[in-house]
N, C-alpha and C positions, 0 to 999 in steps of 0.2 A: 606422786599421784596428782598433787597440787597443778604440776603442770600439763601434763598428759590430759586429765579434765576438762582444763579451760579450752583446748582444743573442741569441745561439742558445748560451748554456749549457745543459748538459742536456738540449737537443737532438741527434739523428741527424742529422749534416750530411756533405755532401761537398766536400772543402777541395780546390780547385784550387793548385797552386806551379809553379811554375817549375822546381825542384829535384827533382818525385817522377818516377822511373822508369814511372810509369804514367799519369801526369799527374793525379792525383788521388787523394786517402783518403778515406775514410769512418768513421765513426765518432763515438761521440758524445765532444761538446766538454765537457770535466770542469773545466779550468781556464786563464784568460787573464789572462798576469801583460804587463810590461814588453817583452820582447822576444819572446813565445811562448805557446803555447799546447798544453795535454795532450789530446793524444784518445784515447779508448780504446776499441777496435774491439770488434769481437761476440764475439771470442775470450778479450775480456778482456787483451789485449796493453795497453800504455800506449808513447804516441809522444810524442815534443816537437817541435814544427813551430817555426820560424824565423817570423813574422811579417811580416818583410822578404820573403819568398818568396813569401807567398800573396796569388792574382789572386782566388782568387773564393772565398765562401760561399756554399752552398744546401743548405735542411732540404732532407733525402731524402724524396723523392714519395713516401707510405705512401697506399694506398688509392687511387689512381690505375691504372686501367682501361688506357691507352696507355705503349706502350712509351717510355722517355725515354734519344734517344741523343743524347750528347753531343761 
């Protein structure tokens, strides 16, 4: 996962886990070490995500006409 990740740094992604209360963050990916990775949201907040936790990566749809539910 470690490396399939680092492929969307500095990208707007949406990180699917197993562990978020919403089932998902948003935010772009700042940095992917060993066990984690930093995302830090529109607000400028910064988050550490567990690695082990997350089922999915996807760049956030920008410029996309249809609504995207998940």
């Amino acid at each position: 996962m470690k490396e399939l990740a680092k492929r969307f740094i500095g990208e707007e992604c949406i990180i699917y886990t197993i562990t978020s209360n919403e089932g998902s963050i948003q935010g772009v990916i700042r940095e992917i070490d060993d066990g984690g990775m930093i995302i830090e949201s529109n607000s400028g907040e910064r988050e550490i995500i567990n690695l082990d936790f997350v089922t999915r990566i996807r760049k956030y749809p920008r410029k996309k006409k249809r609504l995207v539910l998940d």
